[in-house]
C-alpha positions, 0 to 999 in steps of 0.5 A: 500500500503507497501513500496515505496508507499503512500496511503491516503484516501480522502473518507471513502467508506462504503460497495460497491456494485458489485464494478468495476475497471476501469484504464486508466493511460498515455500511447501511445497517452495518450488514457486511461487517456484521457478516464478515465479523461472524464469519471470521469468528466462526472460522476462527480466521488468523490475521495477515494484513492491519490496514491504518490510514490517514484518509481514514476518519481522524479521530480514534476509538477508546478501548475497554482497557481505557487506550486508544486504538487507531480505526483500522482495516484487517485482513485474515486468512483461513484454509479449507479443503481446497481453498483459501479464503482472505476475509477483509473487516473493519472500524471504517472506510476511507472518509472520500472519493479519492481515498476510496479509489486510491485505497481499492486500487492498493487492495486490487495490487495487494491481491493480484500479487497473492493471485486471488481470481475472485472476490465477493463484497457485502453490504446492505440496501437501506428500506424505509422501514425494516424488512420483516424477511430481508431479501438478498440480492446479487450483482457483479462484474460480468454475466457470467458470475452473476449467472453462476452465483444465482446458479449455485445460491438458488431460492437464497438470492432474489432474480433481478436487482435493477431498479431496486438499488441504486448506486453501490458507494464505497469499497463494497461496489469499487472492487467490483467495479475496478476488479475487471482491470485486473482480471478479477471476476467479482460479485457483491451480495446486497441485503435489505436492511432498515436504512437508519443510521443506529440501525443494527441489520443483523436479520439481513446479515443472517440473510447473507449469510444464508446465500454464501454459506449455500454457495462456498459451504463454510458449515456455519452455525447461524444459530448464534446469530439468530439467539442474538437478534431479537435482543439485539434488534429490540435494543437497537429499535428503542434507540431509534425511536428515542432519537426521532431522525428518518432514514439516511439522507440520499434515499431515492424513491421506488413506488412507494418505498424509499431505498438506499444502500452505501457499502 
């Protein structure tokens, strides 16, 4: 990484086998990093990369220990049958259009050079009210992994996604974007979540999980998530109510439901 960004190596990665990139930073709902989180802790994933940034926000977190921590972005490795898997999360994204872009060409060098051929992102379309049963969608680079990714998810992904969304902003929509650039086939699952900004979207992110578990057949436990949601959601609820705001400013209106989504 050049420039404004900070890569460290935790963890020297020996040759990867078939390697696949999966990203899940905040976004509308925090459904990616919601998912991406689970993910890692489930696979009990080992950390390779720490990301830290000046085009990250300026500011810093104030841990339990009562120090400060740096927002960063991390990257873990976990090996399967098969496989690798890079698993990307996170505190933040890059706070503007530039550092966006100069912070996913980075990540694009960064995984040419580990030779990864596929990514898939994750992140959240934001509803006016929350979703009772959220619905996941798929979108990508090419025909061709739209269609094999619909192929192997099935009924756990929605048909058509035009028109329902609108554009895909942050990392989770450039990788896919730029990834062609580098011959990289991506896809970028999408979940309906409710788009306000103390919102927790942990029904979408179980969603998710659902369709990629069902496409790279990670045996993930998503009994843990579901014992979480009720309380987790009901808390985040009341926080909403009590701070009286709408949904996220940007929305844009379809029929009669607005609908958002930012990676």
């Amino acid at each position: 990484m050049q420039n404004a960004w900070r890569l460290v190596q935790k963890r020297k990665l020996s040759s990867l086998t078939n390697p696949l990139f999966i990203e899940g930073l905040p976004g509308i709902g925090n459904v990616g990093k919601v998912a991406i989180d689970f993910v890692i802790d489930e696979l009990k994933a080992e950390k390779v990369y720490e990301i830290t940034s000046s085009s990250f926000p300026h500011s810093v977190f104030v841990a339990e220990d009562n120090l400060v921590e740096l927002p960063t972005i991390e990257i873990f490795r976990k090996k399967t049958k098969g496989r690798d898997i890079l698993l990307m999360g996170g505190d933040v994204q890059p706070i503007d259009e530039p550092g966006c872009y100069a912070f996913t060409y980075s990540l694009l060098d960064l995984l040419k050079r580990h030779r990864v051929r596929e990514i898939i992102t994750l992140g959240g379309i934001g509803l006016a009210d929350i979703p009772k049963k959220p619905k996941v969608y798929i979108t990508g680079n090419s025909k061709q992994v739209v269609d094999a990714y619909r192929r192997d998810m099935g009924n756990a992904v929605e048909r058509s996604l035009y028109g329902v969304v609108g554009p895909i902003v942050g990392v989770s929509g450039l990788l896919v974007g730029l990834a062609a650039q580098y011959d990289i086939r991506a896809a970028c699952l999408l979940a309906e979540t409710y788009g306000h900004p103390m919102y927790l979207g942990i029904t979408g992110a179980r969603e998710m999980l659902k369709a990629l578990d069902r496409k790279l057949a990670l045996k993930l436990n998503l009994k843990k998530l579901e014992r979480e949601i009720k309380d987790i959601e009901a808390e985040m609820l009341k926080r909403v109510e009590q701070m009286g705001e709408a949904p996220a400013a940007g929305t844009f209106v379809k029929g009669r439901q607005e609908v958002n989504y930012i990676g």
